[in-house]
N, CA, C and O atoms as a printed pandas DataFrame, in Angstrom:
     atom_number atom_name residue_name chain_id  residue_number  x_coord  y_coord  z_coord
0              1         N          UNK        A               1   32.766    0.867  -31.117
1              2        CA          UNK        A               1   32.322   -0.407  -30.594
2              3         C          UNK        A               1   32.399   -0.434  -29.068
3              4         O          UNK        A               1   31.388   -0.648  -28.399
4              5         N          UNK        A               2   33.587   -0.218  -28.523
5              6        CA          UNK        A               2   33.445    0.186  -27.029
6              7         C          UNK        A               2   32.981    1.278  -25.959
7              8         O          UNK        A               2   33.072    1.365  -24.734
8              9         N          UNK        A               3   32.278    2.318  -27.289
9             10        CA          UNK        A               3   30.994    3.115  -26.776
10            11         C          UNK        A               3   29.852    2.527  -26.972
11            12         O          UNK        A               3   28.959    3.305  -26.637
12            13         N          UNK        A               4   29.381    1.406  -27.398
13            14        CA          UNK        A               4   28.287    0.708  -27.383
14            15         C          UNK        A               4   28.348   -0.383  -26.173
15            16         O          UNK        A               4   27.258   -0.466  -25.607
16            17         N          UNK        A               5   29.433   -1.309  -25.593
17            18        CA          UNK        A               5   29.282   -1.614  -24.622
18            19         C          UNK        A               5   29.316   -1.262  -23.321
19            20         O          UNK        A               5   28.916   -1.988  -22.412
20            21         N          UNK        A               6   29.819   -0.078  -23.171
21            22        CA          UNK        A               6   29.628    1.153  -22.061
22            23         C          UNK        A               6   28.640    0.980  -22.091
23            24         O          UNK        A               6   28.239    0.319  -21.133
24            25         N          UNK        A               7   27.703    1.348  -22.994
25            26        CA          UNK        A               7   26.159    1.989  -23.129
26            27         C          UNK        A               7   25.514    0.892  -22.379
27            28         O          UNK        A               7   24.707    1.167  -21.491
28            29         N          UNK        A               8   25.801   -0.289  -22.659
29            30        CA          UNK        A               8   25.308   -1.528  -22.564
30            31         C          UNK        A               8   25.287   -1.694  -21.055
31            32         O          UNK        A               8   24.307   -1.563  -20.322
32            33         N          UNK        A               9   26.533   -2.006  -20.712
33            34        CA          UNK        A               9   27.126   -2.442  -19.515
34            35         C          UNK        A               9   25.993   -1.347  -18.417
35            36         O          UNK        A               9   25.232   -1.808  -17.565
36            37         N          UNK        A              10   26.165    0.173  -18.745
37            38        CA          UNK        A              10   25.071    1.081  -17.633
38            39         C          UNK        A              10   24.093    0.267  -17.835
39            40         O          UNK        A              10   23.762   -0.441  -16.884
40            41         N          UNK        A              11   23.559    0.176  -18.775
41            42        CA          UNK        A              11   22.106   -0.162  -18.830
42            43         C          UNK        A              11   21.366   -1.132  -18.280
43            44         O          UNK        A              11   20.158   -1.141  -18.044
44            45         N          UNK        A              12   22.474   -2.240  -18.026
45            46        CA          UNK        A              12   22.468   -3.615  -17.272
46            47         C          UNK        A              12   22.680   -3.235  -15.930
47            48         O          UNK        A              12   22.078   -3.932  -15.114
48            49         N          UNK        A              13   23.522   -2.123  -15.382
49            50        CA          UNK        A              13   23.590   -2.099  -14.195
50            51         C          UNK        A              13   22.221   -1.343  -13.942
51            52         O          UNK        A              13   21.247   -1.906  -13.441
52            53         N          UNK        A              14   22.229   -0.642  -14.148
53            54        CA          UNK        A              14   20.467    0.165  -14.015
54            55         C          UNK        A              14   19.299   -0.160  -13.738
55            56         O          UNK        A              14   18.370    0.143  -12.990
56            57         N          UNK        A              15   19.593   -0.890  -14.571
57            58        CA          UNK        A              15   18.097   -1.936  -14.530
58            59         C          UNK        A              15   18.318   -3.162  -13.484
59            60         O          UNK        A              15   17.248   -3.670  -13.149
60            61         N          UNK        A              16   19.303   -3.662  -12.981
61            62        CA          UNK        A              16   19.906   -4.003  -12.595
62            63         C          UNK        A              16   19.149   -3.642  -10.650
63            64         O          UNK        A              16   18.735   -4.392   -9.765
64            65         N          UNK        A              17   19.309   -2.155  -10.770
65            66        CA          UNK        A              17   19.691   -1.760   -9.419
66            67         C          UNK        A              17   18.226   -1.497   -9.403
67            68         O          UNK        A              17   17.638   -2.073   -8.487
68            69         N          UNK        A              18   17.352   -0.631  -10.344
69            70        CA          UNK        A              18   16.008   -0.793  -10.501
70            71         C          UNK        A              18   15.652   -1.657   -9.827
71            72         O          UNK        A              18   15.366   -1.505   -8.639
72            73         N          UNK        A              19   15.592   -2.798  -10.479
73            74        CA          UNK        A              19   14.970   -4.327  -10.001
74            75         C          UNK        A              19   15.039   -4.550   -8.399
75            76         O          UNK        A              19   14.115   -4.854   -7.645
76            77         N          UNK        A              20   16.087   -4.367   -8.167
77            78        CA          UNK        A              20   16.832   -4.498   -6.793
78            79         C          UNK        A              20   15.869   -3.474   -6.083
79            80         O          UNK        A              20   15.162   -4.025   -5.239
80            81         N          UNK        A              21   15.660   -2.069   -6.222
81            82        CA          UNK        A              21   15.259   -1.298   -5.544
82            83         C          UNK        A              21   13.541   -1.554   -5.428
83            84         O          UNK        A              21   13.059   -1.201   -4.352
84            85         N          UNK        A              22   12.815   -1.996   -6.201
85            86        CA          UNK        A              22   11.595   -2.471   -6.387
86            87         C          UNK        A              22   11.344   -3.749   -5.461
87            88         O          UNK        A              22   10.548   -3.787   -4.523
88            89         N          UNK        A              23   12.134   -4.743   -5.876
89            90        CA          UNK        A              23   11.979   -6.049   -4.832
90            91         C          UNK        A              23   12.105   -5.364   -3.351
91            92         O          UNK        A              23   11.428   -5.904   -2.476
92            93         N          UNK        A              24   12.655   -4.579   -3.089
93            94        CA          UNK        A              24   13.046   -3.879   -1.897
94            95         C          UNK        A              24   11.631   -3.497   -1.393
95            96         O          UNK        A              24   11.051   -3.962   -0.412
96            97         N          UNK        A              25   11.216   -2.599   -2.222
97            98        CA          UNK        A              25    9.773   -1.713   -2.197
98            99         C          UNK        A              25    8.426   -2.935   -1.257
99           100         O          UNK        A              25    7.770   -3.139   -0.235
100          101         N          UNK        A              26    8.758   -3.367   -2.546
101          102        CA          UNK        A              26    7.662   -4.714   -2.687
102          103         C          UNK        A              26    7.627   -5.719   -1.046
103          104         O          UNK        A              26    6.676   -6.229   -0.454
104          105         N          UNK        A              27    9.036   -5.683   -0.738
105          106        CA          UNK        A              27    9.140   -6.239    0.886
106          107         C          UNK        A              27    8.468   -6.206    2.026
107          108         O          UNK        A              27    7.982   -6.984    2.847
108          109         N          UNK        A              28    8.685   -4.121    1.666
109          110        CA          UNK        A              28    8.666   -3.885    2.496
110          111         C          UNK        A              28    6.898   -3.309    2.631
111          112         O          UNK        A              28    6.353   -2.687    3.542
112          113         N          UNK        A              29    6.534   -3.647    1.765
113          114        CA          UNK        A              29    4.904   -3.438    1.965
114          115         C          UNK        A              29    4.642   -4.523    2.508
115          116         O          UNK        A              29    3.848   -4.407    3.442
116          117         N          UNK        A              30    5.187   -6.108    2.182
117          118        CA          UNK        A              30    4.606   -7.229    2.846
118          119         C          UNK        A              30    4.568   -7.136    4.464
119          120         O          UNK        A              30    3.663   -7.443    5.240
120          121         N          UNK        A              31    6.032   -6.536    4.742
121          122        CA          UNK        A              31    5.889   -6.567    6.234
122          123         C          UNK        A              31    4.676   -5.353    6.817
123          124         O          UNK        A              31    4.206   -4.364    6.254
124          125         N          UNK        A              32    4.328   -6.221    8.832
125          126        CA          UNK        A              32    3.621   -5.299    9.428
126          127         C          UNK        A              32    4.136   -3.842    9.447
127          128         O          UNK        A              32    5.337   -3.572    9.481
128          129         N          UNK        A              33    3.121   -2.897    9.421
129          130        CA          UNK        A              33    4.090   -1.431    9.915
130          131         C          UNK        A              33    4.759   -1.489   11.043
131          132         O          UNK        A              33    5.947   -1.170   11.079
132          133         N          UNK        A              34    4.083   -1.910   12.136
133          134        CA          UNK        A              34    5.030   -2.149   13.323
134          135         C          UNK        A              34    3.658   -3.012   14.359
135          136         O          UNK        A              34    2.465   -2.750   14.508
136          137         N          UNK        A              35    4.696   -4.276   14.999
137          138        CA          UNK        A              35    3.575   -5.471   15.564
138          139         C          UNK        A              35    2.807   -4.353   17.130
139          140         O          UNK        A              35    3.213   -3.538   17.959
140          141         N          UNK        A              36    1.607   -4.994   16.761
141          142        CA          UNK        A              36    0.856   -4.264   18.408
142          143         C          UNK        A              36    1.664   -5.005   19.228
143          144         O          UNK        A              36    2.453   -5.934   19.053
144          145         N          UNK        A              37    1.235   -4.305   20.260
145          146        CA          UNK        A              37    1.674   -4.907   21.829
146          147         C          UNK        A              37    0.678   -5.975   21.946
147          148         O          UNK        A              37   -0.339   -6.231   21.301
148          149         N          UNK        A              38    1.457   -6.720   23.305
149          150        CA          UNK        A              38   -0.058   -7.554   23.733
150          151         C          UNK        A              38   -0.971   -7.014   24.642
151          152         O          UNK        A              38   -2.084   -7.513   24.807
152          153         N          UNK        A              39   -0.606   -6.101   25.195
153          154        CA          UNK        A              39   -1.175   -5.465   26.580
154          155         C          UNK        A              39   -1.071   -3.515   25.947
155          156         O          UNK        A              39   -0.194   -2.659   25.830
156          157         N          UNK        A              40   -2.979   -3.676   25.630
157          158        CA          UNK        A              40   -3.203   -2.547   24.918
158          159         C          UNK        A              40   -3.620   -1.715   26.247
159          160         O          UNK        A              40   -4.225   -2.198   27.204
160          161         N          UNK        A              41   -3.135   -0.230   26.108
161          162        CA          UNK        A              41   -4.196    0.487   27.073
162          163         C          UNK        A              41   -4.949    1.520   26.382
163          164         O          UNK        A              41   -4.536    2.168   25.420
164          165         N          UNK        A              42   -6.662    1.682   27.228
165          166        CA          UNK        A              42   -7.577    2.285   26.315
166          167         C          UNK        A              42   -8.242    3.049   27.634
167          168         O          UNK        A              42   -8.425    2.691   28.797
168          169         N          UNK        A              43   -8.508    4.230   26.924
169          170        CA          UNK        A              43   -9.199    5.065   28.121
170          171         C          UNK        A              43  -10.582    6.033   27.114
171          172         O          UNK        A              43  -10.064    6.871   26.375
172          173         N          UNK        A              44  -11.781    6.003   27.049
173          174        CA          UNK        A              44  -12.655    6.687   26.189
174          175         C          UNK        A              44  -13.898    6.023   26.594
175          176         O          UNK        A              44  -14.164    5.395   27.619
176          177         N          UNK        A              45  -14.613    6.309   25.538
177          178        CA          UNK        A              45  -16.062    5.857   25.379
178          179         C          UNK        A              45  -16.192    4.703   24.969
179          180         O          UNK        A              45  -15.330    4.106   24.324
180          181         N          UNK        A              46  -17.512    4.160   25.362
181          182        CA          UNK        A              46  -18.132    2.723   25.051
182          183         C          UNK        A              46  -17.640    2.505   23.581
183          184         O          UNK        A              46  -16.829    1.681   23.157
184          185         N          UNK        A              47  -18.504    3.671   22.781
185          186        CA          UNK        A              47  -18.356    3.280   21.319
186          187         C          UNK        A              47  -16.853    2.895   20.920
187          188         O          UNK        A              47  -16.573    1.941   20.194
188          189         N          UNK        A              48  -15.933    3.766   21.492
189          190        CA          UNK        A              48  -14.550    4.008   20.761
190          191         C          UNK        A              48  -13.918    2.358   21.051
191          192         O          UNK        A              48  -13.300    1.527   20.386
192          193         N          UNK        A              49  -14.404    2.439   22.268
193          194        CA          UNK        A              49  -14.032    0.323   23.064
194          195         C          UNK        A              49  -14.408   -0.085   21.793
195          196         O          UNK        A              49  -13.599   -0.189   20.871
196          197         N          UNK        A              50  -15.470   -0.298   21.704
197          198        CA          UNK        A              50  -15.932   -1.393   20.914
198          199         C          UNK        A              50  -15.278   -1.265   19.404
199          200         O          UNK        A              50  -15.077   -2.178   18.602
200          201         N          UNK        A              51  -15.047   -0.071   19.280
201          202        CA          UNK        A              51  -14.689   -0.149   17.559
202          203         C          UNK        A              51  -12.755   -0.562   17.438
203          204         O          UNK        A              51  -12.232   -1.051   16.437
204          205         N          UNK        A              52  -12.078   -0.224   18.632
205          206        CA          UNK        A              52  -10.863   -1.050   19.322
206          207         C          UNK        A              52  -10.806   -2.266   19.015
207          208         O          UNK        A              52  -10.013   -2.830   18.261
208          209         N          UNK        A              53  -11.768   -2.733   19.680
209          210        CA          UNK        A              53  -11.925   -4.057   19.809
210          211         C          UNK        A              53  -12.276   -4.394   18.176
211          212         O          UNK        A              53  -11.292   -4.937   17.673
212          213         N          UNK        A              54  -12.842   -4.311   17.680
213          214        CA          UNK        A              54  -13.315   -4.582   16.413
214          215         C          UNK        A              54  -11.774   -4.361   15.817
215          216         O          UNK        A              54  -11.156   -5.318   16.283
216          217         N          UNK        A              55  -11.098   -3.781   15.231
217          218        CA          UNK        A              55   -9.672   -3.450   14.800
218          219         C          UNK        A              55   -8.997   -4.755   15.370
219          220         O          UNK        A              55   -8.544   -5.592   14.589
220          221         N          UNK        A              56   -8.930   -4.925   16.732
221          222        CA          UNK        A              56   -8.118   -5.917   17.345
222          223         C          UNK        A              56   -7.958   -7.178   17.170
223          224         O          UNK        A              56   -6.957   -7.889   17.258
224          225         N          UNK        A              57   -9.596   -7.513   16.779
225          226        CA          UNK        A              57  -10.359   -8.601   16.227
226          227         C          UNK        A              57   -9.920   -9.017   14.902
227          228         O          UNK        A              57   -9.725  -10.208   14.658
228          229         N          UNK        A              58   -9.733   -7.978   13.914
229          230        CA          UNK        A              58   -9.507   -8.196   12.729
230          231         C          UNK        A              58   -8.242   -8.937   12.258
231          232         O          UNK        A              58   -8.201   -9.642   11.250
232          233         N          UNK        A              59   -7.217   -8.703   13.095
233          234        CA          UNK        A              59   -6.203   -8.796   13.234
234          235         C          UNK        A              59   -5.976  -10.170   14.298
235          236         O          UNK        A              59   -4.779  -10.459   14.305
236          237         N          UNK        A              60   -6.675  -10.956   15.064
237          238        CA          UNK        A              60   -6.402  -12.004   15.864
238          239         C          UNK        A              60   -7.165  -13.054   14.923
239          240         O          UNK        A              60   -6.871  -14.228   14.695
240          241         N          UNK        A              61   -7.803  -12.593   14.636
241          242        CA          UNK        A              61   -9.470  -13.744   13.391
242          243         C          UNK        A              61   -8.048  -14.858   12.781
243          244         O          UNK        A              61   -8.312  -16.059   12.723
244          245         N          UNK        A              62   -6.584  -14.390   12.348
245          246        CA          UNK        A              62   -6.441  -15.418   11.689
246          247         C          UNK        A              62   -5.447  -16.240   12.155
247          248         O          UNK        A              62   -4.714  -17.055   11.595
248          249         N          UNK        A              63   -5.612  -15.722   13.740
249          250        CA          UNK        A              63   -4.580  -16.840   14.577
250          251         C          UNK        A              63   -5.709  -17.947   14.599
251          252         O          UNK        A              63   -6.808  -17.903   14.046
252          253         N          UNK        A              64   -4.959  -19.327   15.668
253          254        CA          UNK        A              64   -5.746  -20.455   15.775
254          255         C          UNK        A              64   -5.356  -20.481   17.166
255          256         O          UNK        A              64   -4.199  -20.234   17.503
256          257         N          UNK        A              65   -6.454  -20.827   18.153
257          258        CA          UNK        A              65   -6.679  -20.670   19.710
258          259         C          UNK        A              65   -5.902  -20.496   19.992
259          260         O          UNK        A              65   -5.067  -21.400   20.003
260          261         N          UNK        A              66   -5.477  -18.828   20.568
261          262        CA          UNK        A              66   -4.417  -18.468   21.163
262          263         C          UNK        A              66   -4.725  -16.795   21.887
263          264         O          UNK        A              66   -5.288  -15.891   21.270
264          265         N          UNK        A              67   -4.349  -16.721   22.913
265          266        CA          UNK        A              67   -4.591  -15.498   23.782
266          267         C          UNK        A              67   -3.601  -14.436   22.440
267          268         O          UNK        A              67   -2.499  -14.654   21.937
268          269         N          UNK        A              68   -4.701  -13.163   22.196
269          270        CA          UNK        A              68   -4.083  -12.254   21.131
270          271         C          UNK        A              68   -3.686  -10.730   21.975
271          272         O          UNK        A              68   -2.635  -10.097   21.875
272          273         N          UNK        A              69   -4.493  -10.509   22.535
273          274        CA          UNK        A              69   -4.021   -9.210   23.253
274          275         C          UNK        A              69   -5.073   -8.766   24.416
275          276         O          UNK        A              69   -6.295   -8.772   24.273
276          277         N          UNK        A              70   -4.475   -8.438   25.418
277          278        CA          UNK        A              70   -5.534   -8.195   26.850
278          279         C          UNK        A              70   -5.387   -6.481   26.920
279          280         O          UNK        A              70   -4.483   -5.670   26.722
280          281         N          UNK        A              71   -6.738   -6.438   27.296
281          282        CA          UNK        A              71   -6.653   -4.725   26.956
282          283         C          UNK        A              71   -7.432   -4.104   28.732
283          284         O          UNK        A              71   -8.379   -4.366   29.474
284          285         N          UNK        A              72   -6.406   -3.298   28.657
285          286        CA          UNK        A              72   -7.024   -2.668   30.024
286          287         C          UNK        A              72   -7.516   -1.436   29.833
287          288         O          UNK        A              72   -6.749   -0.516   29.549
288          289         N          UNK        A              73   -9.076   -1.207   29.980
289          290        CA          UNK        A              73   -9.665   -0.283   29.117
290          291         C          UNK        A              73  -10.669    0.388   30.701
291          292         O          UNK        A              73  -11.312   -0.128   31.616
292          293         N          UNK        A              74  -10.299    1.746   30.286
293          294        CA          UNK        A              74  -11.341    2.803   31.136
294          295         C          UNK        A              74  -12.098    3.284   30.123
295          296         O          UNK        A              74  -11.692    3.868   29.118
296          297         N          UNK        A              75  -13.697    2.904   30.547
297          298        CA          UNK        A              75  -14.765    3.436   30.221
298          299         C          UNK        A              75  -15.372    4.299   30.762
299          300         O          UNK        A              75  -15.985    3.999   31.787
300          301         N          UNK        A              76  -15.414    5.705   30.253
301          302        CA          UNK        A              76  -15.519    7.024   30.706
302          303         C          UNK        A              76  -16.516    7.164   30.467
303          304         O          UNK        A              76  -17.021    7.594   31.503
304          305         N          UNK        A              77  -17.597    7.060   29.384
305          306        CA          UNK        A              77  -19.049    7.238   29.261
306          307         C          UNK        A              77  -19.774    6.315   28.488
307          308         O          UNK        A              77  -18.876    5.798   27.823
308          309         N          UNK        A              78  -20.606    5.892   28.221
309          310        CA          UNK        A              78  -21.472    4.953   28.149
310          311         C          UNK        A              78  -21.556    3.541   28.824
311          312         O          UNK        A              78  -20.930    3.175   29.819
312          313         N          UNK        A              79  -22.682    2.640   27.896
313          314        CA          UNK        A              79  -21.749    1.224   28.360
314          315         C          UNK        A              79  -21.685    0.252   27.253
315          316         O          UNK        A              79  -22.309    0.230   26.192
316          317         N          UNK        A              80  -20.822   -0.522   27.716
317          318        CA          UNK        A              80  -20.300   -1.291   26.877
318          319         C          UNK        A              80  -21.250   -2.617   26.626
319          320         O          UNK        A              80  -21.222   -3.419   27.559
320          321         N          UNK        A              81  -22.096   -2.970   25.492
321          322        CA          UNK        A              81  -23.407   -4.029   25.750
322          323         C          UNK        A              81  -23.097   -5.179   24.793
323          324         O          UNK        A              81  -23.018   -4.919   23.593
324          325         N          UNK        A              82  -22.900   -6.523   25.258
325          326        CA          UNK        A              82  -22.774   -7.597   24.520
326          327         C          UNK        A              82  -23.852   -7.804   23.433
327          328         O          UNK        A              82  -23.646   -8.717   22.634
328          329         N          UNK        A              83  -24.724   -7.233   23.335
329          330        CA          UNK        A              83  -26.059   -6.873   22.697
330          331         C          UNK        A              83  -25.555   -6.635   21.021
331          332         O          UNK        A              83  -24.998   -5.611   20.627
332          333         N          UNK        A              84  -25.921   -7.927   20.090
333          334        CA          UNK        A              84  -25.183   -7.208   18.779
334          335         C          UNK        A              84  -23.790   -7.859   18.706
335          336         O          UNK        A              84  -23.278   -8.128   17.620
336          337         N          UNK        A              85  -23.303   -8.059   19.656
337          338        CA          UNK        A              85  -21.505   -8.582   19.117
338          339         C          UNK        A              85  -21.746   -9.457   20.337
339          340         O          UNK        A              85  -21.886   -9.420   21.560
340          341         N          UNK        A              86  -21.693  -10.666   18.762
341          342        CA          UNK        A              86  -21.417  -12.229   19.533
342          343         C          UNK        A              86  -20.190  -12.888   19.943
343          344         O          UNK        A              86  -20.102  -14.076   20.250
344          345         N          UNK        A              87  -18.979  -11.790   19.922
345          346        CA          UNK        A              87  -18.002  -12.384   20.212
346          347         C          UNK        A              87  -17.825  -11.967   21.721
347          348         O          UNK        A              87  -16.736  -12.212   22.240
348          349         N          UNK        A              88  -18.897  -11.301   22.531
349          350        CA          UNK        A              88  -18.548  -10.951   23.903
350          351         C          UNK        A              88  -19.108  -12.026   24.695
351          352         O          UNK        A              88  -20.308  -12.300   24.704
352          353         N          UNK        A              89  -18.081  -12.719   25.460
353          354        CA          UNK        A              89  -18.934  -14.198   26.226
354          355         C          UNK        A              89  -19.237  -14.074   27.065
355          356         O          UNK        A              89  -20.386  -14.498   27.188
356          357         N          UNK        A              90  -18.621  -13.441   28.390
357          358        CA          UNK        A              90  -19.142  -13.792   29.310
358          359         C          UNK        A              90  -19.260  -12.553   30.032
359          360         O          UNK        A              90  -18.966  -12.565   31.227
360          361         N          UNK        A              91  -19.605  -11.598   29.548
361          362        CA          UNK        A              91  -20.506  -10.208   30.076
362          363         C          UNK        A              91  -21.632  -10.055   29.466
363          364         O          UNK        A              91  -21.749  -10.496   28.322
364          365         N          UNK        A              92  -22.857   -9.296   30.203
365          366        CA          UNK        A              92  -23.788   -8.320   29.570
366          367         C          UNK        A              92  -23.489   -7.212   28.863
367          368         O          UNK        A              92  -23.304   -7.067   27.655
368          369         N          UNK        A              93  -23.447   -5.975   30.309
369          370        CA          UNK        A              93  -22.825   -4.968   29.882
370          371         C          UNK        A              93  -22.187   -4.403   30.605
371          372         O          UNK        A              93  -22.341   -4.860   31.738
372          373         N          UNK        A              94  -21.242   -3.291   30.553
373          374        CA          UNK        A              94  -20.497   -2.813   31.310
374          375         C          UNK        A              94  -20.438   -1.583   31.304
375          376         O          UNK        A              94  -19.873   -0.959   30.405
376          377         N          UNK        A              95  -21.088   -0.966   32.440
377          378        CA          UNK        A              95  -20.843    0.354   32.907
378          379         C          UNK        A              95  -19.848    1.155   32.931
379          380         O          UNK        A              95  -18.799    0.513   32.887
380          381         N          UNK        A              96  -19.613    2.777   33.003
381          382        CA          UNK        A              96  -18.556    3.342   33.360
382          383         C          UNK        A              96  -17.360    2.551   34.140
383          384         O          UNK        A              96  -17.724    2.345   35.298
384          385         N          UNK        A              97  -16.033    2.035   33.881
385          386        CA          UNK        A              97  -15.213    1.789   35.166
386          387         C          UNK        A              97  -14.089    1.254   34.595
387          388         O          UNK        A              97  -13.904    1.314   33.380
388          389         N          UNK        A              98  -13.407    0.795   35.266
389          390        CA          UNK        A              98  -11.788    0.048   34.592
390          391         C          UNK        A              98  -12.168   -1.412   34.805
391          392         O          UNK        A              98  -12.517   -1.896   35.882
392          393         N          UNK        A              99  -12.039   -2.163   33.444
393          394        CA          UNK        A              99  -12.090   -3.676   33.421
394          395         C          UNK        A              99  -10.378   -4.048   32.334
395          396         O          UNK        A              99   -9.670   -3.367   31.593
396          397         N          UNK        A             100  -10.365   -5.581   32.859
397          398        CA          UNK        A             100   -9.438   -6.100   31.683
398          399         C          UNK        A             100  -10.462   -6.995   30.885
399          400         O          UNK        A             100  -11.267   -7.749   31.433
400          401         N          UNK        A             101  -10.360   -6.859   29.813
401          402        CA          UNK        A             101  -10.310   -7.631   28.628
402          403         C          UNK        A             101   -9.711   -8.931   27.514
403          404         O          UNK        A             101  -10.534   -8.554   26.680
404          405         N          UNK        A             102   -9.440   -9.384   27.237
405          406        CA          UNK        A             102   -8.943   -9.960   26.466
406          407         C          UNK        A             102   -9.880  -11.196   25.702
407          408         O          UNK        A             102  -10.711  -12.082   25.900
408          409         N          UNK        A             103   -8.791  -10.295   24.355
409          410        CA          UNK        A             103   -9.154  -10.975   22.910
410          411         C          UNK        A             103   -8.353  -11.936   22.452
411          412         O          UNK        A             103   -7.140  -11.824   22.276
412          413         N          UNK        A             104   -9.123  -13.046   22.222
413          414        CA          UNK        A             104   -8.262  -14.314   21.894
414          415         C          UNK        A             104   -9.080  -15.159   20.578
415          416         O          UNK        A             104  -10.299  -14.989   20.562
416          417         N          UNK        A             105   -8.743  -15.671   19.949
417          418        CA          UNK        A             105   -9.221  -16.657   18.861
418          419         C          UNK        A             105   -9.457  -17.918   19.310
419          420         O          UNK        A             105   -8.671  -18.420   20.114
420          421         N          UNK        A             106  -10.392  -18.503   18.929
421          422        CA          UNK        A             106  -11.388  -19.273   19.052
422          423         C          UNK        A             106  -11.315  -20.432   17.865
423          424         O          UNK        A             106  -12.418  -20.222   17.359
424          425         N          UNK        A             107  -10.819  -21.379   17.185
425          426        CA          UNK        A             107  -11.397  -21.455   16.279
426          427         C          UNK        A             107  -10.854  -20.591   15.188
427          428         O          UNK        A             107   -9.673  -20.246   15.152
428          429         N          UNK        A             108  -11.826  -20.224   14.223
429          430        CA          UNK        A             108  -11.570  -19.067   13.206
430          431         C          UNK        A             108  -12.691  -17.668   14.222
431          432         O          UNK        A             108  -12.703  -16.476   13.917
432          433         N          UNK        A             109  -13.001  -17.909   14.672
433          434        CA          UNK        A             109  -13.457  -16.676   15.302
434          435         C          UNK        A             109  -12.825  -15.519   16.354
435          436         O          UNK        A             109  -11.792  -15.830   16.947
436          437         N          UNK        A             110  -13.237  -14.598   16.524
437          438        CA          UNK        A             110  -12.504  -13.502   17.976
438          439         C          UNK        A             110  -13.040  -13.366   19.026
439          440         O          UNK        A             110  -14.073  -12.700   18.956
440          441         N          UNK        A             111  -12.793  -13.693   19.922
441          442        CA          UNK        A             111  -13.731  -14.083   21.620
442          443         C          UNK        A             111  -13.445  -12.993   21.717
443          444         O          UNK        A             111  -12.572  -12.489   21.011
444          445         N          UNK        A             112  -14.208  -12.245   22.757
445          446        CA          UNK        A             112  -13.531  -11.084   24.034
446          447         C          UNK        A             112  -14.250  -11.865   25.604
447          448         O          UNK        A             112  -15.345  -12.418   25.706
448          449         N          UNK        A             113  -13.539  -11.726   26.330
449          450        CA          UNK        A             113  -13.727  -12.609   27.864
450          451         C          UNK        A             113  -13.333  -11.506   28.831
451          452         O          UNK        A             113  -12.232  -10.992   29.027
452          453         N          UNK        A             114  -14.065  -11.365   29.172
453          454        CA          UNK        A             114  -13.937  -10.139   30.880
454          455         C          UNK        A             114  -13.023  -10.791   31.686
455          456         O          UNK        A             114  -13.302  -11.919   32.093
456          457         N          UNK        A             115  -11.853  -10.203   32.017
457          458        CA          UNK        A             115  -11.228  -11.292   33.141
458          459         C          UNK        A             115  -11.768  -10.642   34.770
459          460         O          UNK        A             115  -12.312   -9.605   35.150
460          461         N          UNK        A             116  -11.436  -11.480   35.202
461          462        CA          UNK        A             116  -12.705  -11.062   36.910
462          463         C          UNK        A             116  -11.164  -10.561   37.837
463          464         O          UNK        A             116  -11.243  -10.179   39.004
């Protein structure tokens, strides 16, 4: 009889610690892997900017009006064209050179604003 509640008693702790180790699991997927900075630096091509920015975007879309991250970005070859992405306000396009950036939410939307 008191080899059956041994048996018992592990089995409760086991499952026990199982449970425990799963809720654990489960946590730790909810959390971020690790929070961005606010002040990104980027050095590449037009395209690689823009697809940055797109990532950056994804991730600010579900704040509510609030400055999300300013990016100081060297554009080494192409340019960068508001042409197609309506979230660029107040540039055309931008040539080879070092500009700041910043992405902020709007609303439910993702601005990007050239700072001068």
């Amino acid at each position: 009889m008191e080899d059956t509640y041994l048996k018992i008693g592990i089995l409760l702790v086991a499952v026990t610690v199982m449970a425990l180790l799963i809720g654990f699991a489960f946590h730790a997927l909810n959390q971020p892997s690790e929070p961005e900075e606010k002040i990104q630096l980027f050095t590449g091509s037009a395209k690689q900017l823009e697809y940055k920015i797109s990532k950056l975007c994804g991730q600010c879309a579900s704040a509510s009006d609030q400055e999300c991250y300013l990016i100081k970005a060297e554009i080494t070859e192409g340019n960068l064209s508001s042409t197609g992405n309506p979230e660029f306000v107040n540039f055309e396009t931008l040539p080879p050179g070092n500009y700041f950036l910043r992405v902020e939410s709007s609303g439910s939307k993702c601005v990007i604003r050239r700072m001068e």
